[in-house]
C-alpha positions in Angstrom: 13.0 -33.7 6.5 9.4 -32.9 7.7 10.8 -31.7 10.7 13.5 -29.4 9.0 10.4 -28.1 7.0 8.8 -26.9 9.9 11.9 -25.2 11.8 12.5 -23.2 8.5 8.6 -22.6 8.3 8.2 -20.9 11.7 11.0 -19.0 11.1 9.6 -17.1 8.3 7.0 -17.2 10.6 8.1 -14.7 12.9 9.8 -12.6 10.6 6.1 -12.3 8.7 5.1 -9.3 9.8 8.2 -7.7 8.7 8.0 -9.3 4.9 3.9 -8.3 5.2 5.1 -4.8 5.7 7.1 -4.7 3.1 4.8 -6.7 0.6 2.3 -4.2 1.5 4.6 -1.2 0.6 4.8 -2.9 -2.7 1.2 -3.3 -3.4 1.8 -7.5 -3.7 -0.1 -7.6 -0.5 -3.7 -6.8 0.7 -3.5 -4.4 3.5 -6.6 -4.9 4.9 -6.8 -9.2 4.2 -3.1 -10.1 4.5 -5.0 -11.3 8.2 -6.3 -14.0 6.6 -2.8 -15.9 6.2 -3.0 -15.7 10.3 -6.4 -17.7 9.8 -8.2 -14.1 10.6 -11.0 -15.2 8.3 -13.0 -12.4 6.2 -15.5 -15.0 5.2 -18.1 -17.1 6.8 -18.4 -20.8 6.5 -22.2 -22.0 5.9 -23.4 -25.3 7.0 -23.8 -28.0 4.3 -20.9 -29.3 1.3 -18.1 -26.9 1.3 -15.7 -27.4 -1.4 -12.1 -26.6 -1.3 -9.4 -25.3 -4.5 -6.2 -24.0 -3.9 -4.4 -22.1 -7.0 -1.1 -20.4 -6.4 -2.2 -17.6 -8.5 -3.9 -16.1 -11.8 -3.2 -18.8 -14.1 -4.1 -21.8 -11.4 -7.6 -19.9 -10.8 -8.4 -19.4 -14.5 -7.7 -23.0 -15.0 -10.5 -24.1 -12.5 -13.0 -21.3 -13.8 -14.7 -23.8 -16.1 -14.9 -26.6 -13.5 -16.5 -24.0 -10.8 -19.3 -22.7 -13.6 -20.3 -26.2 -13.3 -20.1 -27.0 -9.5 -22.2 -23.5 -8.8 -25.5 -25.5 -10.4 -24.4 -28.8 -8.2 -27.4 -29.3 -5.9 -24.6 -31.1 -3.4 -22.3 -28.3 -3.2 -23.8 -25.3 -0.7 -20.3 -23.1 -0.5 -16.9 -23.5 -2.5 -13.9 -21.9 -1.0 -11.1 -21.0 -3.8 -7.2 -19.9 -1.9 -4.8 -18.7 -3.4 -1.4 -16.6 -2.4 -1.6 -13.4 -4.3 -3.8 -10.1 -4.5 -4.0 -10.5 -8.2 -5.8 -13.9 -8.1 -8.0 -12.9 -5.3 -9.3 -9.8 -7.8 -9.6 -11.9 -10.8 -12.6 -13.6 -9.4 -14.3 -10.6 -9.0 -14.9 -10.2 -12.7 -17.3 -13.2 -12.6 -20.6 -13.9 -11.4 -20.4 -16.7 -8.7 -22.8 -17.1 -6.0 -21.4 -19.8 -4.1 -17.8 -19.2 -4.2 -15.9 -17.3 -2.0 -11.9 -15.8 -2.0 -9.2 -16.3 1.3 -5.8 -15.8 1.3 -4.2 -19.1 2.0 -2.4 -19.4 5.7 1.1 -20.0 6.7 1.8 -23.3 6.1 2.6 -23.8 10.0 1.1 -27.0 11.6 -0.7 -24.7 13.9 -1.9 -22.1 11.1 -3.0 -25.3 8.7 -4.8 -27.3 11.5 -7.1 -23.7 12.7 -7.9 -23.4 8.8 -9.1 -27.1 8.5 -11.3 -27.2 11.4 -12.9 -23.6 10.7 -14.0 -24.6 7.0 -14.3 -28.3 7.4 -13.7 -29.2 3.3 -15.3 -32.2 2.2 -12.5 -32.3 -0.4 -9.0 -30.3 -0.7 -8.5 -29.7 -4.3 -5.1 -28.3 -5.0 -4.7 -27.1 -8.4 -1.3 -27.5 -10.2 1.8 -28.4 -8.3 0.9 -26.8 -5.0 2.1 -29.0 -2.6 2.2 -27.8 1.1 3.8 -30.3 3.5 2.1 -29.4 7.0 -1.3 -29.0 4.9 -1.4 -32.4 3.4 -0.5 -34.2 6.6 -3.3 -32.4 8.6 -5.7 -33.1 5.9 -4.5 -37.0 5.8 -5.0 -36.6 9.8 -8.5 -35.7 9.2 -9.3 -38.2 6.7 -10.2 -35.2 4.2 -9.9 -36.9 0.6 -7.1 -34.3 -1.3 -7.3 -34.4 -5.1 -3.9 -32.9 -7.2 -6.0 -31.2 -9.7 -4.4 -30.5 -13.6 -1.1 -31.8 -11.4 2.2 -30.3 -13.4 5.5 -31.5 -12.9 8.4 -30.5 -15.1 11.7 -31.6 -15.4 13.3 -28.4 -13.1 10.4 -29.6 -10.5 11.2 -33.3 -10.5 14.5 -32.9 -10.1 14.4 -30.7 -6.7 11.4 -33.3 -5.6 14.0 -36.6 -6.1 16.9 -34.8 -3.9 14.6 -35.5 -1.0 13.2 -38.3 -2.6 11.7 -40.3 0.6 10.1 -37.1 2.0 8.6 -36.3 -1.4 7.2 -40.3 -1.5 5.5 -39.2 1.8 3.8 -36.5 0.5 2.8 -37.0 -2.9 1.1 -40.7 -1.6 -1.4 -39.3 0.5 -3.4 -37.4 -2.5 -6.3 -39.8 -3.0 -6.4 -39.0 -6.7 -3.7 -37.1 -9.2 -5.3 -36.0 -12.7 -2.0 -34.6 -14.6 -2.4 -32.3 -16.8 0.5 -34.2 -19.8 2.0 -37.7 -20.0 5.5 -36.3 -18.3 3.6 -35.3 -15.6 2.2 -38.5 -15.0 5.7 -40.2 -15.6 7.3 -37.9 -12.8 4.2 -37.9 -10.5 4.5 -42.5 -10.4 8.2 -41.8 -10.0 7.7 -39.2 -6.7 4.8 -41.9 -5.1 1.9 -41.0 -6.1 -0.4 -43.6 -6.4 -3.6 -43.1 -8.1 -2.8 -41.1 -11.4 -5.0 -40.7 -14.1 -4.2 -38.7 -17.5 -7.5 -37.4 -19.5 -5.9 -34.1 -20.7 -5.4 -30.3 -19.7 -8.1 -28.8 -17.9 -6.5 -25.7 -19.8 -7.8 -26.8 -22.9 -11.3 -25.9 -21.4 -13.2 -22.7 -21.4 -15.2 -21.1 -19.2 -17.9 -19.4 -20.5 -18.9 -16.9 -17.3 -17.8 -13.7 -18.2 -19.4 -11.6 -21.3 -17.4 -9.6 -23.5 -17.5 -5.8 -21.6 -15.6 -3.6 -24.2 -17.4 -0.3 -24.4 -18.9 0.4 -28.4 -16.5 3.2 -28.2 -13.5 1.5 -27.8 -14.6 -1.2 -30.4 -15.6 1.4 -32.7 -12.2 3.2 -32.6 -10.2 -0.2 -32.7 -12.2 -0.8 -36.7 -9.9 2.3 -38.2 -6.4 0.8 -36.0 -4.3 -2.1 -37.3 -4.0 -4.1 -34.3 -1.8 -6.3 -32.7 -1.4 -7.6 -28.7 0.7 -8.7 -26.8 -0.2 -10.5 -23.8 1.1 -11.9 -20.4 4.3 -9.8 -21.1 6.8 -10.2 -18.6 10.1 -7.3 -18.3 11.9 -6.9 -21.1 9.4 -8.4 -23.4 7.4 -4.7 -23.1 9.9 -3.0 -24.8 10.6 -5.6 -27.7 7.2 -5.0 -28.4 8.0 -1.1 -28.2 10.6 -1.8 -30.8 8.3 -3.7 -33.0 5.8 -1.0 -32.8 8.3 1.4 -33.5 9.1 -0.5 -37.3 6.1 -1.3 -37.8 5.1 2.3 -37.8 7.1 3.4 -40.6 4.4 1.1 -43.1 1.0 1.6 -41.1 0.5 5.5 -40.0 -2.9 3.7 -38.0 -1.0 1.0 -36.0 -2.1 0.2 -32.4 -0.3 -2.6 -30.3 -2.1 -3.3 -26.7 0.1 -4.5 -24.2 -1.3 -6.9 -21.7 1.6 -7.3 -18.7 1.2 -10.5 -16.1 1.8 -7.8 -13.4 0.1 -4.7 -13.4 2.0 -4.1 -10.7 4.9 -3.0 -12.8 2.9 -0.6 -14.7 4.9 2.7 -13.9 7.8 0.6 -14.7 6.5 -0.1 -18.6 5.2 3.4 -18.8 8.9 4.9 -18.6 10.4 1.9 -20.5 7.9 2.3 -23.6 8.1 6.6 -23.2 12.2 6.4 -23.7 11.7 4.7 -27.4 9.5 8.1 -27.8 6.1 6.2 -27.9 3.1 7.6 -26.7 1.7 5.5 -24.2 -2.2 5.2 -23.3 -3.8 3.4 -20.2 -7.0 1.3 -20.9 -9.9 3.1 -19.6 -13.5 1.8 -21.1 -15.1 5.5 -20.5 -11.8 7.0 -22.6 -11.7 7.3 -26.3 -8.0 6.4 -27.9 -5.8 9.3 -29.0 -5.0 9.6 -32.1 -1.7 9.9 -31.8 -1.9 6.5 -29.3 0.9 4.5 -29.7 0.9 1.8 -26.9 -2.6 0.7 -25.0 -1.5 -0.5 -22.1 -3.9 -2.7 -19.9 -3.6 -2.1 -16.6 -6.3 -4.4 -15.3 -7.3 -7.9 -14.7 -9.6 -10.2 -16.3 -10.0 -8.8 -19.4 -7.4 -10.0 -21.7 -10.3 -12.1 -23.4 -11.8 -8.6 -24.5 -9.0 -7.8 -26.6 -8.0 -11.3 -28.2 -11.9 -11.0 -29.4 -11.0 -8.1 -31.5 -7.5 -9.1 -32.1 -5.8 -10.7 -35.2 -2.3 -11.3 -34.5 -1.3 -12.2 -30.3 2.5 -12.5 -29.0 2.0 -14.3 -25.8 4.9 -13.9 -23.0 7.3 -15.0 -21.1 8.8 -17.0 -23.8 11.4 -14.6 -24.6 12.7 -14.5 -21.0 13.3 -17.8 -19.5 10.1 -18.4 -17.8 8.3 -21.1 -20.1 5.7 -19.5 -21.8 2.0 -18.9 -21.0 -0.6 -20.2 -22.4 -2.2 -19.6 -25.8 -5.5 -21.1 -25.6 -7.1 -18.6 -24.5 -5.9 -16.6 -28.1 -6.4 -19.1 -30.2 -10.1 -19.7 -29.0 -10.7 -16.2 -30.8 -9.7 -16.9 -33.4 -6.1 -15.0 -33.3 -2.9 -16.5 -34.7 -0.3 -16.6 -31.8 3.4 -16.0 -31.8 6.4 -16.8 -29.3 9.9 -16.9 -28.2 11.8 -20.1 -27.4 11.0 -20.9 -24.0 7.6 -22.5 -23.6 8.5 -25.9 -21.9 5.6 -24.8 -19.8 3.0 -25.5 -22.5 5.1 -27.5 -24.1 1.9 -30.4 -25.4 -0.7 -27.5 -26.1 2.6 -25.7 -28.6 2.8 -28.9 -30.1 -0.6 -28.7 -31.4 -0.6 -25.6 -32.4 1.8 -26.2 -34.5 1.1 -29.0 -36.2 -1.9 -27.2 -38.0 0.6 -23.9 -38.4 -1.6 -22.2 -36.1 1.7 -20.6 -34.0 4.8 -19.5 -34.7 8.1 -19.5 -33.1 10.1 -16.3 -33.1 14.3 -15.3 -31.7 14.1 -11.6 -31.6 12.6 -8.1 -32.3 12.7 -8.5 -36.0 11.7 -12.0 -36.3 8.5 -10.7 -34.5 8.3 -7.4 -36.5 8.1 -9.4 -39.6 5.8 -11.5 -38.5 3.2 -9.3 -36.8 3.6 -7.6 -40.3 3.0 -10.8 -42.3 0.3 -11.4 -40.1 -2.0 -8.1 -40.1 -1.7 -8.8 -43.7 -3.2 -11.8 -43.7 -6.2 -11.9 -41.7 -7.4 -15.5 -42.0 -8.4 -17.0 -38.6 -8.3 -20.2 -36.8 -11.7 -21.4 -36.6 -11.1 -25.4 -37.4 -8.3 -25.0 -34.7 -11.0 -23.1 -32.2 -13.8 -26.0 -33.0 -11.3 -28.8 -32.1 -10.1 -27.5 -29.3 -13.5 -26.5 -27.9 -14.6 -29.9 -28.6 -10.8 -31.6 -27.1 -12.0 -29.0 -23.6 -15.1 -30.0 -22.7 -14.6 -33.6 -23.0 -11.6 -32.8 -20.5 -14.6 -31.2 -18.0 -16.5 -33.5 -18.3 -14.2 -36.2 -17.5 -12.5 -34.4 -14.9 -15.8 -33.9 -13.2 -16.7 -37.4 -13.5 -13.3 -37.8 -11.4 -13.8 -35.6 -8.9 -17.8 -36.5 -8.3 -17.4 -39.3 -6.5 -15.1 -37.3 -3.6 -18.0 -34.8 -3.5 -20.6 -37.4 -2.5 -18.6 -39.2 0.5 
């Protein structure tokens, strides 16, 4: 199977600069980085302790946000390297203040292309964040005797059943990771069943916060958001945009000062949203912190990353996406930290656990359709009561999940 992997792998290989182009064309790649997935590094390594994190994307790299706030005051780490595989993760670490951490693009997972990346940046530890499993990456690092650590590891039922049609190839892989912290009980269950060996379960790592970033909202914006009823919705995905359109749209009708800020998980579709949201005859406003909002502002669409946490501060009521589409959800800890009651659509086998919770102290509510949300984003502006117990227990519930997941990975720092 291995060696059916790597056939298919060098074929995309040289057909790379062809999908590169086109990625580029649609502003999903970096035109001046995309090198670095040829192991044409940007970056320098520096000699002492490099650690090593590897996060498909956005969500994967806010997940380890609270874990490197900690690791930038370790004495034993001089340089930690985060990877990931798109332009959008690679610019949400700009919006924090690390020292010692540095952004590449991860390479082509060739044997060749793995092997060059290895020995330029010589990891102490390769943390991979997760489900991120790369075949020719984990059997170079096994080669090298670099301990590999499945970080917050996440294996659903769709995953585990494409891993157990190759079931002895996927027992070669997932036994070489020194240590697998999952990040439910399932996981754990389908992570013993696909050979790993040393599983441990101490909780989400999503459940913790990183506290890095400082609320940037300019007093302008925050002092026309005190005369708008708000509402947000957040990590929308397409479609979802325009039911919130058409829950603005009623809504409307009772409060003359409504405001509803969309937050899409793609900027990149911006235009897109822009001519959805201007057919239903809404006018539509990007976020710009030097702008005052219209008047007559009907959408706020954010266009930008990193700043989601800005607007759940001054927000009451928070639809969080994908869980109308089939995608399974995103996740609502984030909202519910400030203090803002969360609503959803069906799908959210993704966060299944952390749902769970939520609603067991009626803290989130399930919602079908347009009018299910209408009524209550309604019901909700009403009522502007917060989740504060909810925020202490899961603050508390987070950082003993740091601190025990450091305590996990310590002892891999110090061989």
């Amino acid at each position: 199977m291995l060696f059916v992997y790597r056939i298919l792998i060098n074929l995309i290989l040289l057909i790379s600069p062809l999908i590169i182009f086109f990625r580029i064309l649609k502003k999903k790649e970096d035109p001046k980085r995309f090198k670095e997935k040829f192991c044409y590094f940007s970056k320098k390594r520096i000699e002492g302790k490099l650690l090593w994190f590897h996060g498909a994307s956005v969500g994967e790299i806010l997940s380890i946000l609270p874990i490197l706030e900690k690791l930038e005051s370790d004495k034993r780490v001089k340089q930690i390297l985060i990877t990931s595989n798109t332009v959008s993760s690679s610019r949400i670490l700009l919006n924090f203040n690390l020292k010692k951490t540095i952004h590449q693009f991860f390479p082509i997972d060739t044997k060749s292309h793995t092997k060059i990346f290895l020995e330029y940046w010589k990891p102490s530890v390769a943390i991979f964040v997760d489900s991120e499993i790369w075949p020719n990456t984990l059997n170079n690092i096994n080669q090298l005797n670099i301990p590999s650590i499945l970080l917050n590891a996440r294996i659903t039922k769709k995953t585990f059943k494409k891993w157990i049609k190759v079931d002895t190839f996927a027992k070669r892989l997932f036994k070489q990771f020194n240590l697998c912290l999952s990040s439910s009980e399932q996981s754990k269950k389908y992570l013993k069943l696909l050979g790993a060996t040393n599983i441990k379960y101490i909780g989400n790592l999503k459940f913790s916060q990183n506290e890095i970033k400082k609320l940037s909202l300019s007093n302008n914006l925050k002092k026309r958001f005190k005369y708008k009823k708000i509402w947000c919705a957040a990590s929308t995905h397409a479609s979802e945009e325009q039911i919130c359109a058409v829950v603005h749209k009623k809504l409307k009708k009772k409060y003359n000062n409504l405001l509803t800020i969309i937050i899409p998980r793609h900027i990149d579709r911006t235009k897109e949203i822009i001519e959805e949201i201007k057919k239903l005859n809404l006018k539509v406003q990007l976020h710009d912190t030097k702008k005052k909002i219209k008047n007559d502002t009907d959408i706020y669409l954010v266009n930008s990353y990193g700043e989601t946490k800005d607007f759940f501060k001054i927000c009451n009521v928070v639809f969080l996406g994908g869980s109308i589409i089939e995608h399974g959800g995103q996740n609502p800890l984030e909202a519910v930290r400030y203090g803002c009651r969360t609503l959803h659509g069906p799908n959210i086998w993704n966060f299944k656990e952390i749902y769970a919770l939520l609603h067991k102290y009626n803290f989130s509510t399930k919602i079908q359709n347009s009018s299910q949300l209408a009524y209550n984003v309604n019901k909700m502006i009403k009522n502007k009561t917060t989740t504060k117990s909810v925020e202490l227990r899961i603050k508390k519930l987070g950082n003993e999940i740091l601190t025990n997941t450091l305590k996990e990975i310590s002892p891999y720092i110090d061989r």
